[in-house]
N, CA, C and O of each residue as an XYZ file, in Angstrom:
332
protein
N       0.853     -1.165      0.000
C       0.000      0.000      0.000
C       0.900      1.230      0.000
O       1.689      1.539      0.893
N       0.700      1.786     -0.966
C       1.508      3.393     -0.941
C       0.258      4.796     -0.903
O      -0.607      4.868     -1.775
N       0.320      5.414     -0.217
C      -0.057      6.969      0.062
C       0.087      7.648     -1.482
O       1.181      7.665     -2.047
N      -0.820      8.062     -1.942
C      -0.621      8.757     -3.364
C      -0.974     10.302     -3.212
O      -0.316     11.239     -3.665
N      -2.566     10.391     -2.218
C      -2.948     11.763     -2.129
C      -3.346     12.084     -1.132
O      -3.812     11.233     -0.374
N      -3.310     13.267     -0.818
C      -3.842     13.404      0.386
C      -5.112     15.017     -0.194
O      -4.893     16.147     -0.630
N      -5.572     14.726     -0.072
C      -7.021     15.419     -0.552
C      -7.608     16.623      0.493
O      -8.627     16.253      1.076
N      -7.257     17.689      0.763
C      -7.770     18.804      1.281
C      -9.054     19.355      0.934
O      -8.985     20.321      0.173
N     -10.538     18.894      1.392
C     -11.881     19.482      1.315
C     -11.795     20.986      1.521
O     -11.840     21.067      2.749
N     -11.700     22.189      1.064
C     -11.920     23.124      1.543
C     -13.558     24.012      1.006
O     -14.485     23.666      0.274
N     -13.248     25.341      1.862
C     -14.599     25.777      1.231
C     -14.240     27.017      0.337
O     -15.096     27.743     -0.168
N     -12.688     27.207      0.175
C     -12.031     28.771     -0.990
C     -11.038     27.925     -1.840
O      -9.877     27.826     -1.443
N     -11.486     27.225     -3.145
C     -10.193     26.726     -3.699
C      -9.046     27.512     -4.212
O      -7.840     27.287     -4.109
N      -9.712     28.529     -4.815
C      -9.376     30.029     -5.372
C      -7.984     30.086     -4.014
O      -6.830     29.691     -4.180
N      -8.384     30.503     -3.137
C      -7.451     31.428     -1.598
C      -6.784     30.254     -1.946
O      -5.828     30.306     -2.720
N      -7.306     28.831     -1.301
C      -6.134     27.699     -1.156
C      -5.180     27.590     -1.849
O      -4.084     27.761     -1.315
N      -5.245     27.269     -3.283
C      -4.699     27.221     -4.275
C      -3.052     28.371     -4.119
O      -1.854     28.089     -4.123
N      -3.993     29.993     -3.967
C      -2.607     30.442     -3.686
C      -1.902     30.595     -2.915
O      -0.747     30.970     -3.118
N      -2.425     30.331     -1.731
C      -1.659     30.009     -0.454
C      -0.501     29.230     -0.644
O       0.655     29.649     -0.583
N      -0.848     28.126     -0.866
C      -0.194     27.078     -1.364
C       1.261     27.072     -2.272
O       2.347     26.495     -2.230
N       0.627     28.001     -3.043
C       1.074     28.344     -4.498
C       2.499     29.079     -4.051
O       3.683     28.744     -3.999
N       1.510     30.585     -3.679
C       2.759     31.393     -3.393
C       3.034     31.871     -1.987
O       3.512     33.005     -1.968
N       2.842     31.252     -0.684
C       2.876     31.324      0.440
C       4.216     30.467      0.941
O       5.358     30.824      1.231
N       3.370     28.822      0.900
C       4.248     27.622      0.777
C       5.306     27.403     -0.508
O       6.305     26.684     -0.513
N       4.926     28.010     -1.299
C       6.200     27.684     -2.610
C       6.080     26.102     -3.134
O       7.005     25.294     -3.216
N       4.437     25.861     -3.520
C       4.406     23.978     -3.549
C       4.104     24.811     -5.279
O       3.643     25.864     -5.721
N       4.792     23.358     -5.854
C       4.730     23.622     -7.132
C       3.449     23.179     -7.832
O       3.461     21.993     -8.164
N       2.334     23.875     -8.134
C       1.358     23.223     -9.152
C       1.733     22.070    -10.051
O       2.868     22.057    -10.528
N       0.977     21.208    -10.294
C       0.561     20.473    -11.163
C       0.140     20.781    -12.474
O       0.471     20.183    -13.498
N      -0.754     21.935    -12.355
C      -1.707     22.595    -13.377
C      -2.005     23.807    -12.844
O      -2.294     23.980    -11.660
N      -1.941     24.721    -13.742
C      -2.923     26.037    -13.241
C      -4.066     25.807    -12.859
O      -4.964     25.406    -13.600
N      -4.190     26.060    -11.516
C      -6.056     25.503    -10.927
C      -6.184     27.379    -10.379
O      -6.436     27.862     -9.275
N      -5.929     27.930    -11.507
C      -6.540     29.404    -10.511
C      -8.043     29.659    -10.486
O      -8.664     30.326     -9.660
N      -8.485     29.037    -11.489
C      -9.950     29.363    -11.554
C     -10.824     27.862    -11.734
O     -11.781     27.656    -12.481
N     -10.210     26.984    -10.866
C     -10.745     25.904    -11.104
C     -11.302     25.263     -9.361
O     -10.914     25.852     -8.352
N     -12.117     24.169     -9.284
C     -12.468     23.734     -7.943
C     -11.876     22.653     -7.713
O     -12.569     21.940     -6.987
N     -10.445     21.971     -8.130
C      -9.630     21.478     -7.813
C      -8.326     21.537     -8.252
O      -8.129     21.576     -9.466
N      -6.930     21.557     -7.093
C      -6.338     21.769     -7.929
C      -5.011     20.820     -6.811
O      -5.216     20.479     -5.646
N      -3.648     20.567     -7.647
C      -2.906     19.440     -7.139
C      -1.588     19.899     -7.067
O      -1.244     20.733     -7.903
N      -0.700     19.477     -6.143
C       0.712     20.431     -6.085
C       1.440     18.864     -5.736
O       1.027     17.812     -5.248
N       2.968     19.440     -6.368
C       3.560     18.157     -5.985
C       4.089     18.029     -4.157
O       4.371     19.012     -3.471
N       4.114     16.751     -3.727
C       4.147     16.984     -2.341
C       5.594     15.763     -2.639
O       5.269     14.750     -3.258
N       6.475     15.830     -2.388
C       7.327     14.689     -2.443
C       6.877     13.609     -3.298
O       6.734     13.694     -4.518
N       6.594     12.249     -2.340
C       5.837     10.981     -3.147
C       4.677     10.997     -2.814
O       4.184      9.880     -2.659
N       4.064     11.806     -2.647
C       2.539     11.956     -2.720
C       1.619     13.363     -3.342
O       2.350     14.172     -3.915
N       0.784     13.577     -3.317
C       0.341     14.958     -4.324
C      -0.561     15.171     -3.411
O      -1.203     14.296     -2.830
N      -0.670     16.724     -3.199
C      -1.251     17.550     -2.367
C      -2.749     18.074     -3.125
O      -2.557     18.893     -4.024
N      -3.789     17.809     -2.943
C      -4.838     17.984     -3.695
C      -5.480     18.952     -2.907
O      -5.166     19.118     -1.728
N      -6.695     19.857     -3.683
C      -7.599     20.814     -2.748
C      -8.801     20.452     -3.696
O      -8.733     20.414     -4.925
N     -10.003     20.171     -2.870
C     -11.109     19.730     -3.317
C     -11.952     20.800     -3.098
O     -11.581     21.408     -2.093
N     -13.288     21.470     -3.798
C     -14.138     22.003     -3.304
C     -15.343     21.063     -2.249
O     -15.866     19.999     -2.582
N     -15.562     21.774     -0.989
C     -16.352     21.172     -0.317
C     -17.246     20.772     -0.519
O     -17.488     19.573     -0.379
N     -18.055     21.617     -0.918
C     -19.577     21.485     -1.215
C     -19.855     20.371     -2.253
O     -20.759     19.552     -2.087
N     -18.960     20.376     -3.431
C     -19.075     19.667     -4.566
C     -18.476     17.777     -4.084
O     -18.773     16.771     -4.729
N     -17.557     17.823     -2.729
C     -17.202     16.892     -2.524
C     -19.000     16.293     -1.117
O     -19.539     15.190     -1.031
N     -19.203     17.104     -0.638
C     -20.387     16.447      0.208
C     -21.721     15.905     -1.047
O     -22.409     14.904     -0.849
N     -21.862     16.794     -2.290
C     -22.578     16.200     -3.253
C     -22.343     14.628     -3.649
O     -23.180     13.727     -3.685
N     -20.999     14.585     -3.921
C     -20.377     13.412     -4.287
C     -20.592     12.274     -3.194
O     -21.070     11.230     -3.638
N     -20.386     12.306     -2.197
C     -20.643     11.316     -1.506
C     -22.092     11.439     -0.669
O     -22.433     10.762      0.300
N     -22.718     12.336     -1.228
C     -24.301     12.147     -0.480
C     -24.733     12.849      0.481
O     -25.781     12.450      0.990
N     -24.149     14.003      1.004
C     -24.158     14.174      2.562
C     -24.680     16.198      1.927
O     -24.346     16.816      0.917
N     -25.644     16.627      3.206
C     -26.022     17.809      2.998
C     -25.389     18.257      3.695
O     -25.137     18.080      4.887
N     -24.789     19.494      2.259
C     -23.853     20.658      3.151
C     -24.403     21.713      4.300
O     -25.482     22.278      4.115
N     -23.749     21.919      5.301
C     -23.850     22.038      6.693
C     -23.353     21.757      7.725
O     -22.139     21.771      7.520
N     -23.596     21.440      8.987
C     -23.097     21.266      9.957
C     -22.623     19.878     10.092
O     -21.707     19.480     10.811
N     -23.473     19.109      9.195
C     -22.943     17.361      8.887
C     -22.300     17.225      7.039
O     -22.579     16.398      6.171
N     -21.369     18.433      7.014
C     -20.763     17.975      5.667
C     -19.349     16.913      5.921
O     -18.982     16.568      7.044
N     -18.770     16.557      4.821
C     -17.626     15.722      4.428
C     -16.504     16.349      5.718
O     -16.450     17.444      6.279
N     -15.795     15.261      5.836
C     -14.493     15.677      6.396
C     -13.485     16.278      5.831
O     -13.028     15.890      4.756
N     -12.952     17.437      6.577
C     -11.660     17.702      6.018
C     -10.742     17.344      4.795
O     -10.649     18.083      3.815
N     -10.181     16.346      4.906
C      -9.676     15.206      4.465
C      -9.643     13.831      3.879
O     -10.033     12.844      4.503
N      -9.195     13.797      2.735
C      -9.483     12.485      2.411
C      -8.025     11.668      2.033
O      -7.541     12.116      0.994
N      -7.320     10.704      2.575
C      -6.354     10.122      2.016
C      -6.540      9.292      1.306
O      -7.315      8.456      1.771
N      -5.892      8.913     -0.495
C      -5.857      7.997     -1.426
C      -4.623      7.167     -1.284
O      -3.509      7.623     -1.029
N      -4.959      5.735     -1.499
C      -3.327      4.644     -1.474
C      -4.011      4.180     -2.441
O      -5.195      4.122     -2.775
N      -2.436      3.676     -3.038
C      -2.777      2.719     -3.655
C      -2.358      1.626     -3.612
O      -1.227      1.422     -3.170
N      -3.350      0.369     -4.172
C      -2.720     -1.082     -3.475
C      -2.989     -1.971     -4.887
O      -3.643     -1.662     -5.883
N      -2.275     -3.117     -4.601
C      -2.398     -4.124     -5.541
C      -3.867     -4.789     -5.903
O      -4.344     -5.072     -7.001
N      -4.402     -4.931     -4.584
C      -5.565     -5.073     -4.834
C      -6.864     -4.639     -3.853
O      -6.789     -4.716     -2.627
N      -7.859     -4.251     -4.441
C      -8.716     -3.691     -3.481
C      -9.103     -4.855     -2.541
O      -8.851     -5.055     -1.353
N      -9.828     -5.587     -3.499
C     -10.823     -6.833     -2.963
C      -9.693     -7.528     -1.029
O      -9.884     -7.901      0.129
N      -8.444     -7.200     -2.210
C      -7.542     -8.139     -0.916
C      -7.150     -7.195     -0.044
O      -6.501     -7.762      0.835
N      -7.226     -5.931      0.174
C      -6.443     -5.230      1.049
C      -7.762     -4.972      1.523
O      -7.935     -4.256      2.509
């Protein structure tokens, strides 16, 4: 099992993005300035920023006081079924 992403839910992708960008000095992936996701290289794993709202859609949940977590970490493995 290896760590690939680590997925930041936020609710400003726009702010995040340049925080990130030109605060931290993480190198984009892609220009995400005007986009609701966007990915920076993190060593051996990639630093992602998700829009919130669009991520509580995705998994079902009404935005509010019971939206998505923070965070989401991606691995990857040989096999799902078996891991």
């Amino acid at each position: 099992m290896r760590l690939t992403h680590i997925r930041l839910c936020v609710d400003d992708v726009k702010a995040c993005y340049r925080f990130y960008r030109d605060i931290l000095k993480l190198t984009p992936r892609f220009d995400a300035s005007e986009s609701v996701y966007a990915e920076f290289e993190a060593g051996d794993a990639t630093l992602a920023l998700f829009d919130r709202k669009l991520m509580d859609q995705a998994i079902g949940v009404a935005s509010g006081p019971k939206t998505s977590d923070g965070v989401a970490l991606c691995f990857a493995v040989e096999s799902v079924d078996r891991v």
